[in-house]
Structures are given as structure tokens and as C-alpha cells.
LUMROVO-179029 format. One line per 4 residues: number of its first residue (from 1); for each residue x, z, y of C-alpha. Coordinates in steps of 0.25 Angstrom, whole numbers, padded with zeros to 4 digits, m for minus. Example, Ala and Ser with C-alpha at 12.3 -4.5 7.8 and 13.67 -1.06 7.14 Angstrom:
// LUMROVO-179029
1 = 0049 0031 m0018  0055 0029 m0004
//
This chain:
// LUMROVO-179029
1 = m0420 m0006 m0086  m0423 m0001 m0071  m0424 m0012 m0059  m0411 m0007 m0054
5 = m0404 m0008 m0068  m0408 m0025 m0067  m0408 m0028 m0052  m0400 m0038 m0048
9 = m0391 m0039 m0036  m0400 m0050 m0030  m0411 m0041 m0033  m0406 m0031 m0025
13 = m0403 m0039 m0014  m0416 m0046 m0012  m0423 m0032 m0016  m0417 m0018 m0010
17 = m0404 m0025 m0002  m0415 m0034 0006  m0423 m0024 0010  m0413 m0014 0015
21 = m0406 m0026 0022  m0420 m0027 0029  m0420 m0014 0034  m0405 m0014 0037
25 = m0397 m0028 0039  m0382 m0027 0035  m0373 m0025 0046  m0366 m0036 0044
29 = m0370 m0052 0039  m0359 m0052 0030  m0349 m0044 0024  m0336 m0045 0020
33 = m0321 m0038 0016  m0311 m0039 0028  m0306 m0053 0020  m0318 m0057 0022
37 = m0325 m0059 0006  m0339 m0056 0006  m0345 m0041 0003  m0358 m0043 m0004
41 = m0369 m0031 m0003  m0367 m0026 m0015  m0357 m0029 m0028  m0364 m0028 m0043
45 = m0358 m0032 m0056  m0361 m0046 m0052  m0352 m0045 m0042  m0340 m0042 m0054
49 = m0345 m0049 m0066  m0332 m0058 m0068  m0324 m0046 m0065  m0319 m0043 m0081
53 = m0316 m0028 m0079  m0307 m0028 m0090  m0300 m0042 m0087  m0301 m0042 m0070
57 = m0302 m0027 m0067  m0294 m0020 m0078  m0286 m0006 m0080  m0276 m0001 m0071
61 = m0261 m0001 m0074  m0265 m0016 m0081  m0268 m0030 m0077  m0273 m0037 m0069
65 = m0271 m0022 m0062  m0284 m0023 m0053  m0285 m0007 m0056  m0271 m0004 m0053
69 = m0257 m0008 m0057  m0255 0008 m0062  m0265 0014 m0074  m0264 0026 m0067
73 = m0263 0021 m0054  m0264 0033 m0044  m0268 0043 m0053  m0253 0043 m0059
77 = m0246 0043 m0046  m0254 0040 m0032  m0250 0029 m0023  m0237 0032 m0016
81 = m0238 0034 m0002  m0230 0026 0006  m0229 0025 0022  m0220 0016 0028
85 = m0209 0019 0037  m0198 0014 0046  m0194 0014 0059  m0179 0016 0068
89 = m0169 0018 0060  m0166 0022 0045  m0164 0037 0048  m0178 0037 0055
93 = m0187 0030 0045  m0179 0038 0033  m0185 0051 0042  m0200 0044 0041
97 = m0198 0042 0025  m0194 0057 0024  m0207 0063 0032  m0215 0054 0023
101 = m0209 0057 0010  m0211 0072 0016  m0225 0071 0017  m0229 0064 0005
105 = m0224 0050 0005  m0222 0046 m0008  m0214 0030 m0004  m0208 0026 0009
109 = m0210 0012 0016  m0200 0005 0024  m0204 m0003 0037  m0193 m0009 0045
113 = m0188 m0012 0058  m0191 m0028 0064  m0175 m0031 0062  m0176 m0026 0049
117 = m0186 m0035 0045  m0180 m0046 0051  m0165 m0044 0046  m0161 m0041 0059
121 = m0150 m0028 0062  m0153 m0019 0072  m0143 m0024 0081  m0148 m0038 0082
125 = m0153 m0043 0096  m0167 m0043 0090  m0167 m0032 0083  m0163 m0020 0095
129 = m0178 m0020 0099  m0183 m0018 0086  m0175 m0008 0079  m0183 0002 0070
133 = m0197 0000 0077  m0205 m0006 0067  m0196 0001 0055  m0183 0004 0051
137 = m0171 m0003 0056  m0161 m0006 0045  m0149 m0014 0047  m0139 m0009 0034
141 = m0138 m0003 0023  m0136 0011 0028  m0149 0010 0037  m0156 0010 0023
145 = m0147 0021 0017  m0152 0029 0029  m0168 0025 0028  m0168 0028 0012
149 = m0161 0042 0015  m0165 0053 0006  m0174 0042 m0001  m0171 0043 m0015
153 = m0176 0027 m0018  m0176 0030 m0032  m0189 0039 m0031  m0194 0037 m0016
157 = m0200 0023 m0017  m0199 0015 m0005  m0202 0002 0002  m0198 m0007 0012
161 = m0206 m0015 0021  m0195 m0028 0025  m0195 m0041 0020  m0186 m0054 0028
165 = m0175 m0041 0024  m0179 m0037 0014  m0168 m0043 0005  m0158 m0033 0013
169 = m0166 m0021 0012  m0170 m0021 m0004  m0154 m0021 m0004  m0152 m0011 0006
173 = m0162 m0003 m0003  m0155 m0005 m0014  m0143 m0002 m0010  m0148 0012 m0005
177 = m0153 0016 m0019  m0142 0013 m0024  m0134 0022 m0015  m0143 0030 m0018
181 = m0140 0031 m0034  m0153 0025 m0036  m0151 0018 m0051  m0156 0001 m0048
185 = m0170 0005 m0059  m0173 0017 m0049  m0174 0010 m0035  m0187 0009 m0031
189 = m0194 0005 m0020  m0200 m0009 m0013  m0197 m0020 m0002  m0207 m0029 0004
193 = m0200 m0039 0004  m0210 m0049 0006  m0207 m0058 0015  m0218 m0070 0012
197 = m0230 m0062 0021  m0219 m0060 0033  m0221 m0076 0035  m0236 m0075 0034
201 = m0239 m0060 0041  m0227 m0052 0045  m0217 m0062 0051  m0205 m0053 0048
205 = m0197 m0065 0039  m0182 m0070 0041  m0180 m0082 0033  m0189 m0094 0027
209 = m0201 m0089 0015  m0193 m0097 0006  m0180 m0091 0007  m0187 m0077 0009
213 = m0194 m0077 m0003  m0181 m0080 m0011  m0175 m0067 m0004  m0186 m0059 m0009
217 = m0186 m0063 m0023  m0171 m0061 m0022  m0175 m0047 m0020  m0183 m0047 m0032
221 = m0174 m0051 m0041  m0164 m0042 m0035  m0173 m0031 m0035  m0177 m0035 m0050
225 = m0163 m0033 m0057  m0158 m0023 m0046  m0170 m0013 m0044  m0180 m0015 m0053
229 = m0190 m0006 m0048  m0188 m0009 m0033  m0199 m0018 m0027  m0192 m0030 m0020
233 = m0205 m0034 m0016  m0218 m0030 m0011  m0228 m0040 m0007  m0235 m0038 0006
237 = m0249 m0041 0009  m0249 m0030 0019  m0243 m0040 0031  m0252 m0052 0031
241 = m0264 m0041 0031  m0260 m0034 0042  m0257 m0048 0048  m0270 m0052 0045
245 = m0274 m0057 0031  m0286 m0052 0023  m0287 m0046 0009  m0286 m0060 0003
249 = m0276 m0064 0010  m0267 m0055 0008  m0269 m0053 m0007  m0267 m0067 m0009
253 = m0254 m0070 0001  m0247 m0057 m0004  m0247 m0060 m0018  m0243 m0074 m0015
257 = m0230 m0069 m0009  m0230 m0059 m0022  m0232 m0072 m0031  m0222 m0081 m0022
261 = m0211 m0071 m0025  m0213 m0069 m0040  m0213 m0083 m0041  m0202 m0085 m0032
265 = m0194 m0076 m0041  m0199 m0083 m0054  m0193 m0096 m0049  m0181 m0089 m0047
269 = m0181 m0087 m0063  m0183 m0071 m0061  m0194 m0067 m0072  m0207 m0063 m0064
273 = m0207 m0050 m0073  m0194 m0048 m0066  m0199 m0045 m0051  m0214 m0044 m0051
277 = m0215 m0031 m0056  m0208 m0027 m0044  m0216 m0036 m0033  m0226 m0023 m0028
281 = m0237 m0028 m0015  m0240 m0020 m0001  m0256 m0022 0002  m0263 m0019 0015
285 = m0274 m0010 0015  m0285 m0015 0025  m0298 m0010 0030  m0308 m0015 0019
289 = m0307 m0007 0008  m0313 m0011 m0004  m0306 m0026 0000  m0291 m0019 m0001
293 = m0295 m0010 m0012  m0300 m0025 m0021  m0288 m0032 m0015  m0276 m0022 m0021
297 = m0286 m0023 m0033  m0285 m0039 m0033  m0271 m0040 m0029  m0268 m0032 m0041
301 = m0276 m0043 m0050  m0272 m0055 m0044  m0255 m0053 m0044  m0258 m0047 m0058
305 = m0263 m0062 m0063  m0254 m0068 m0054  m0241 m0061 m0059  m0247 m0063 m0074
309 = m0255 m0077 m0074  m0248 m0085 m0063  m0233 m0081 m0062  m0232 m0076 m0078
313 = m0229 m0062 m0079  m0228 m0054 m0089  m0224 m0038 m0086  m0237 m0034 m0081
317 = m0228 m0026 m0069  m0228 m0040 m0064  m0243 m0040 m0063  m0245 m0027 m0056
321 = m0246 m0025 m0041  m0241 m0013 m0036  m0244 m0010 m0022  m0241 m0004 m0010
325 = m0252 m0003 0003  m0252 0001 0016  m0265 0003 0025  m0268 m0009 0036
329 = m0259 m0007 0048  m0269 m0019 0053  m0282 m0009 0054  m0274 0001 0061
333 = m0278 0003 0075  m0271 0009 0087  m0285 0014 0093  m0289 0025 0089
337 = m0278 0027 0077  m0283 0039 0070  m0292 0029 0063  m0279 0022 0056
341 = m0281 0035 0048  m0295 0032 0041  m0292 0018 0041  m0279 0019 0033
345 = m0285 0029 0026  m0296 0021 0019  m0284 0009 0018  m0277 0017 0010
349 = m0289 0022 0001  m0290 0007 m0001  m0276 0006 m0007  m0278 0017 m0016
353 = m0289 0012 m0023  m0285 0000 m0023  m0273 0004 m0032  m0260 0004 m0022
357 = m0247 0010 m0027  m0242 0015 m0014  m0248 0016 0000  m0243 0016 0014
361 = m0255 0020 0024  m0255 0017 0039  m0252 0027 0049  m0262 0029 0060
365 = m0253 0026 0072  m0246 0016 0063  m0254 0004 0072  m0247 0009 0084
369 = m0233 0013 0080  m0225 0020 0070  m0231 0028 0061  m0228 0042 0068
373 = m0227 0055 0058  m0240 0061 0060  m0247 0047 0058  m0240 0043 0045
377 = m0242 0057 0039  m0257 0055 0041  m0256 0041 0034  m0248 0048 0021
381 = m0256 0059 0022  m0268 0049 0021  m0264 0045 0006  m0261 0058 0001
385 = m0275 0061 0005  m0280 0046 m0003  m0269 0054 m0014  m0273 0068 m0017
389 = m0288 0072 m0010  m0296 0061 m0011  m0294 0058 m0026  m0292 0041 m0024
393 = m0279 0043 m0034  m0288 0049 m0046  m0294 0036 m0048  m0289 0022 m0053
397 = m0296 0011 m0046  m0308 0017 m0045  m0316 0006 m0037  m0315 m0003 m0049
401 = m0327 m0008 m0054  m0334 m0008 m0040  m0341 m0021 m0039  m0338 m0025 m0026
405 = m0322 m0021 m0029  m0321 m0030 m0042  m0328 m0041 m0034  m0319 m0039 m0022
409 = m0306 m0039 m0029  m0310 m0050 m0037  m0314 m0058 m0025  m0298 m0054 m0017
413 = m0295 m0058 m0030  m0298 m0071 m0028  m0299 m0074 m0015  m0282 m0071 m0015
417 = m0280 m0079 m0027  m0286 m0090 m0021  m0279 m0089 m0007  m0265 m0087 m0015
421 = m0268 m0101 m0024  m0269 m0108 m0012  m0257 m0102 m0005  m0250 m0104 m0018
425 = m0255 m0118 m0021  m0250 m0121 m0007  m0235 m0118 m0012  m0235 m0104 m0012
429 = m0233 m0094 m0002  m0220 m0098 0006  m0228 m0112 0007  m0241 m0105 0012
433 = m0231 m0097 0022  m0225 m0109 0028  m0236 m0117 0031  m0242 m0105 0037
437 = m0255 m0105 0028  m0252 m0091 0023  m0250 m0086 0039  m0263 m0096 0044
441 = m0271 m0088 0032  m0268 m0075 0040  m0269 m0077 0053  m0284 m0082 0050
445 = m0286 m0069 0044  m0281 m0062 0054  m0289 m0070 0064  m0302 m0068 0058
449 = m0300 m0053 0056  m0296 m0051 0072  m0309 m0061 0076  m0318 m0051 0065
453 = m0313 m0038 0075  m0315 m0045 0088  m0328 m0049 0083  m0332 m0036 0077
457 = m0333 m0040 0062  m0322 m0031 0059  m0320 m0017 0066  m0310 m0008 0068
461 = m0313 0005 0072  m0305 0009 0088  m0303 m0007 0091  m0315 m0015 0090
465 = m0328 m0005 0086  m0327 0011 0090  m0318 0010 0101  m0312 0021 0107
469 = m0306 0021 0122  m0292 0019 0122  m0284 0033 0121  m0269 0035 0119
473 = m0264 0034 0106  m0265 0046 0098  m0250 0049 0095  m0237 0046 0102
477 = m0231 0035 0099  m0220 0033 0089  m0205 0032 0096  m0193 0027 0091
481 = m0179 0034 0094  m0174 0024 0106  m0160 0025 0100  m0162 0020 0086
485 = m0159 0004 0088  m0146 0009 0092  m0143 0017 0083  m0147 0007 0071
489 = m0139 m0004 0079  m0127 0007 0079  m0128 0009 0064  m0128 m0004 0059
493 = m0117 m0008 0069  m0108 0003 0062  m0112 m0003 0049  m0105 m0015 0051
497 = m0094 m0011 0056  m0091 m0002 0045  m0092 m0013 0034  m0084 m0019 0026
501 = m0083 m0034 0035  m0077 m0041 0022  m0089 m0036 0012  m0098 m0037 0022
505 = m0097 m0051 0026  m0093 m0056 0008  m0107 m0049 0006  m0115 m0058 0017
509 = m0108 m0071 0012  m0114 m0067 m0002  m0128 m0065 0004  m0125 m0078 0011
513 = m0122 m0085 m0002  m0134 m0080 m0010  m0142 m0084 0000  m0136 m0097 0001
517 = m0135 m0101 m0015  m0148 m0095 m0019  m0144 m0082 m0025  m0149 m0070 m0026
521 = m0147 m0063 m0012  m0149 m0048 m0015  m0135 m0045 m0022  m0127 m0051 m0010
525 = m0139 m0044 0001  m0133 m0030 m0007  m0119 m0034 m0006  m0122 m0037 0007
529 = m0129 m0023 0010  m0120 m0015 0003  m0108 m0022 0013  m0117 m0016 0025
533 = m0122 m0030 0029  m0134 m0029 0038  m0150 m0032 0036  m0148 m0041 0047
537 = m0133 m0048 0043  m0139 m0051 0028  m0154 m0057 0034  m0144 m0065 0043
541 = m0136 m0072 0030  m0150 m0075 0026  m0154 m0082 0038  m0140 m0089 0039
545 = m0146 m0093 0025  m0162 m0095 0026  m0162 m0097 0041  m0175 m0090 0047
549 = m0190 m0094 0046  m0198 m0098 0057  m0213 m0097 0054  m0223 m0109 0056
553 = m0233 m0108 0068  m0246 m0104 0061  m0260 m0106 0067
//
């Protein structure tokens, strides 16, 4: 046996590591991932000797999934490519959808106006200023018959990001397919619908956690019996990253919100194999790369044991994680924006081989604007690159068996589980919301990141290190039409005069009722919808109902 075959790690590192160290100092005291868990020098199999590889790593396509929820992952079918949209009106977005789906968009993703998300119409007093600029502005039923045109929503999956209206929107969807001549078993597509991270990152809520939380498993039980392959839910950790929690943070307080609303609905007396299988989850993709390629790997592990051993289910559909992620709108910069492009790029690299079902990647004037249609066919172009030249489909997990991955993912692992025992053995996630420990847990996060830049322990290339003088941006700026708010307003004015008064206003009593007795909202919110009630008359029953939450002062 050689010396090399029978030295150890410390051998090494008093030996050949100590020497080269006294020629060349590390650059750095210590390092660390971007959550902050120690980076050793090197990883060996010391490093993974309780990892069972059979037990803890596993095959694709089988539990506990840390290789993939698929057997064939990409190799079957490549990650679906999907860019979010949205902005003026209907007409406007559904153009977008169409030029993406053009040049080789294979989902489309729905943002949508600030009204919108708040269950505001257009013609509310609030609402004029606002009308289409961050998305779409959709008031009625028509409005979504106008965005999903030409859409068949039985083979073009698509998503939308909304969640205080959510409720009014999966209906509205529905109710398209089925004008469409959709069957109910062929509808697919998915809704965020999670409202638990708007109290903690987003801030775009209506009424109380509690009583939002029972809306959302309405859905899902609606959604369950209605449209079985729609996803009524997608679980975002994608918010409170951008809004400033780590890697750990936001594994462990997005599948909290997961866990909260599987439980929720098993309270309710809805079997979990009813509705889990349908719970799919949005990740962000930030800058360290072997961190978010080990935390899609961990969140994979740790919801499958928490679906199997903590919540008792037994379809293994409920113990796979399906994902969606996009690429950190945080780490874009509006200084010298072509370098959005490589940094979205190695993002998106990250969440192919960390086993993504579909992926949305950043545009690179996306920090300054709405995407513009040279920008946004650079990002899609991006992944059909990741796709078809540089062979990253081909492979199933290939970074398995790395030491430093297994110990990484094992340490997320970890660290998340224990930071969702303690949120859960403080009541659970609505408790952890209301006291503020969730949002306090963030914000220190975000702190400590933004002291690390101004300190220069973190970098970011064009604002802190390499720094160019200022120029004017690259590309003009992305205009709306000046007359769509009156337009929209126009619209849905029409709308309502047109209705039927008498079934209009029988429908809204129904909602109020449900809302009022405990009952299942959803089949009164499609009466409602199909009577041409409003986004914004529907919410306002609700609010009638659950009043309107006013968040605590967090410090």
C-alpha cells in the first residue's frame, strides 16, 4: 500500500496543506456558503460516513428522492422552460405568451397587476395608478377568457403567480378550460396560492392567516375533486429569499407553510393522499452554487419523510417534490446589466442539476423593468443552450456522491429541520407569523447580508468591486400604452352592466353564506364567476366576512 493510499486527512493537513499555506495564506480566515455553514478545505469519506447511500441518497424516481422525483429525470423529457409574463391588459400579456411559446417556450407564468393581487378592480380609487404595471390587470371573467386565447389549457401548462385572490382566479381558470371543452381530468396547470410567506416576505395579503389558510385548502379540496391534475398550490420559497432569507431559512419556512396546509386539510377530514400529490414548490436560485444545487437535493429528502413519517402518507406521489425555479431577481444589478446574463446563467445551471421540473430564468434588464423582447429571448435562449449543447440533460444527478455535496445536503438538511421544530413547536407557522418571529428571522438575514456588501465580504461585480463609471442604461426602457387603465376600467364597466342583476347578486349571497357557516367556498366563488361578479366584488364579500389584516410592527 502506498503513503497516499493510507494518509490521512489530518496527515495531509499538517503535512503538504501546511506547507503550501506557508507559501500562500488563504484569502480568506474562514469560509463559508452564502448561509453561512462552514467550508472545510477539503471533504473526504470522512466527511459522509453516516450518509447510507442506499438509505439517505438513494435512486431517482424513489424515496426519499434526493436524486430526483423522476427515474429518468431529464433524460425523458427536459425541464420545461418557463418565463413569466404579465403586464396591461389581458390582450397585451396573451401577445407576450404567444412570442414566447414562438421561440421555444414550453410553460407560461402569470404575474399580475397590484389590484389584482389585492382584489381590487381596476376602477377602484386605489387601483387607477396601478393598473397593469406590475402584470396583468384582470377584473372578470372575460379578462381571463382574453389572456388564455389561443392557449389550449389542456396541453400548454400554465401558472399563476397570485395569492390573497387567488380563490377567484383558480375559478376563473377553471372556468376558461371549461369553455374551452377541456374534460375536468385534463386541465392542467398550477396557482401559487400561498399566502402564509405574503405575511412574512411579500406583504401582498387581504384577510387574517387564519382564515387565509382555510381559503387556500378550500382550493385544494376543490381542486381535488374538480381538477385532479391541476396544482391548487405551489409553495414558495422564492419571496422570503429575495426578501432576504438564507438557504436554510428558506427550506425550512417553505416547507412549513407546505406542512401547515397538508395539515390544515387533514383536520378538515380530506385524506392527505387526496391533495398532497398536487402541492408542487417555487425555489430560488441564488448565487452559491453547490449550496442551491444540495438545497433542491435536501428539500427533496426532508418533505419526503415529512409527508411519510410525520403526517402518515402513504401514495408515495405525496412524498415527491416537484419543483419549479427561477433564477434570483435579488443578485440582478442595474449597473452594468449584461452581467445578469452569466449570472442567471450559472443560476439556472444550478437548478438543472439540482433536479428542477421547470425553470423561469431572469432577464437581463428584468432589475430595471419589464422584461423587454430582446432581454427575455436571451433568457429562454439561455436554457435551450443548458438544453441541447452543453449536454447537462444527458446526466441524472451527476454530482452525487461528491463529498462535499452529500455533507452539504445533509448539513441543510438538518439545519432546516431544526429551524422548522422550533417554528412548529411554537404552534406552527400562522403562530410563528403572528408573533412576528418568522418575519424578525428574515429581516436579520437580510441585515447581515447587506452589512457583508458594505463591508466587502460579499461582492457583487458593477456595485461594490469592479466598478464602472455610470453610463446610460443599455436598452430603452419598457413603456406601457397610456390608455390601457382606461380601457380595462371601460371593460369591466360594460361587464356589469350587461349581467344578469338578480343572479349576480343570489350568487355573492351564496359566497357570503359559505364564507359565513364554514363551507367550502369554491362552488359559490364559480357560481359567483360564471354570474360575471368581479375579482374585486368577490374579495370584498370576503372582507365583509374575515375583515382585513393589519400586520405587527416587527423590529
Amino acid at each position: 500500500m502506498s503513503s497516499n493510499e493510507s494518509k490521512t486527512r489530518s496527515e495531509w493537513e499538517s503535512t503538504t496543506l501546511a506547507g503550501s499555506l506557508g507559501r500562500l495564506p488563504r484569502r480568506e480566515e474562514k469560509f463559508t456558503t452564502l448561509s453561512g455553514l462552514p467550508i472545510e478545505d477539503l471533504y473526504t469519506p470522512e466527511d459522509v460516513k453516516d450518509i447510507d447511500p442506499i438509505k439517505d441518497i438513494g435512486f431517482p424516481g424513489e424515496y426519499p428522492f434526493t436524486r430526483g422525483v423522476h427515474a429518468t429525470m431529464h433524460r425523458a423529457r427536459p425541464w420545461t422552460i418557463r418565463q413569466v409574463a404579465g403586464f396591461g391588459t389581458a390582450e397585451d400579456t396573451n401577445g407576450r405568451y404567444k412570442y414566447l411559446l414562438d421561440h421555444g417556450e414550453t410553460g407560461l407564468s402569470t404575474d399580475f397587476d397590484l389590484p389584482t393581487l389585492l382584489g381590487r378592480d381596476s376602477d377602484h380609487p386605489v387601483a387607477v395608478p396601478e393598473i397593469g404595471r406590475i402584470g396583468v390587470a384582470i377584473d372578470t371573467l372575460e379578462d381571463v377568457r382574453l389572456l388564455m386565447d389561443g392557449i389550449p389549457l389542456d396541453q400548454v401548462s400554465t401558472s399563476y403567480t397570485i395569492n390573497a385572490s387567488a380563490f377567484v382566479l383558480i375559478g376563473m381558470y377553471e372556468a376558461v378550460a371549461k369553455g374551452q371543452n377541456v374534460p375536468d381530468n385534463l386541465i392542467t396547470g398550477t396557482c401559487q396560492n400561498d399566502i402564509l410567506k405574503e405575511y412574512t416576505a411579500q406583504n401582498e395579503y387581504i384577510y387574517p392567516p387564519r382564515e387565509s389558510v382555510r381559503l387556500v385548502v378550500d382550493t385544494m379540496e376543490y381542486a381535488a375533486k374538480t381538477m385532479p391534475r391541476y396544482n391548487p398550490v405551489s409553495v414558495s420559497g422564492y419571496h422570503p429569499r429575495e426578501a432576504g432569507a438564507n438557504a436554510v431559512q428558506e427550506l425550512a419556512f417553505t416547507l412549513g407553510a407546505g406542512h401547515c396546509y397538508v395539515t390544515e386539510a387533514v383536520k378538515r377530514g380530506i385524506p392527505v393522499d387526496q391533495v398532497a400529490p398536487r402541492i408542487s414548490f417555487f425555489w430560488d436560485i441564488h448565487n452559491d452554487f453547490f449550496e442551491e444545487i444540495c438545497k433542491l437535493r435536501a428539500s427533496r429528502r426532508l418533505w419526503a419523510r415529512m409527508m411519510r413519517d410525520w403526517v402518515g402518507a402513504k401514495d408515495p406521489r405525496s412524498w415527491m417534490m416537484r419543483a419549479h425555479c427561477q433564477t434570483a431577481g435579488v443578485s440582478l444589478t442595474a449597473q452594468q446589466p449584461d452581467n445578469n446574463i452569466a449570472r442567471t446563467a450559472v443560476q439556472a445551471l444550478a437548478g438543472i442539476l439540482g433536479g428542477t421540473q421547470s425553470l423561469h430564468t431572469n432577464s437581463k434588464d428584468e432589475a430595471y423593468q419589464i422584461p423587454s423582447e430582446g432581454a427575455i429571448k436571451i433568457a429562454v435562449r439561455t436554457q435551450q443552450i443548458l438544453a441541447l449543447e452543453n449536454r447537462v440533460a444527458d446526466i441524472i444527478d451527476p454530482l452525487a456522491g461528491s463529498y462535499y455535496v452529500e455533507n452539504l445536503t445533509q448539513r441543510l438538511e438538518e439545519e432546516a429541520e431544526a429551524l422548522l421544530r422550533q417554528v412548529i413547536d411554537r404552534g406552527g407557522m400562522v403562530e410563528s407569523i403572528e408573533d412576528g418571529f418568522i418575519q424578525r428571522q428574515i429581516a436579520d438575514s437580510s441585515a447581515a447580508y447587506q452589512k457583508a456588501l458594505e463591508d466587502k465580504r460579499e461582492f457583487i461585480v458593477g456595485v461594490n468591486v469592479n466598478v464602472d463609471p455610470e453610463e446610460d442604461l443599455p436598452f430603452e426602457p419598457f413603456e406601457l400604452d397610456p390608455g390601457l387603465g382606461d380601457r380595462q376600467i371601460k371593460r369591466t364597466q360594460s361587464i356589469r352592466k350587461l349581467r344578469n342583476a338578480a343572479e349576480h347578486s343570489a350568487a355573492l349571497k351564496e359566497v357570503r353564506h359559505a364564507a359565513e357557516n364554514n363551507i367550502n367556498t369554491m362552488p359559490a366563488v364559480s357560481r359567483a364567476i360564471r354570474a360575471s361578479a368581479t375579482v374585486g366584488e368577490i374579495c370584498d364579500v370576503m372582507r365583509d366576512v374575515f375583515g382585513e389584516y393589519n400586520a405587527p410592527l416587527v423590529y
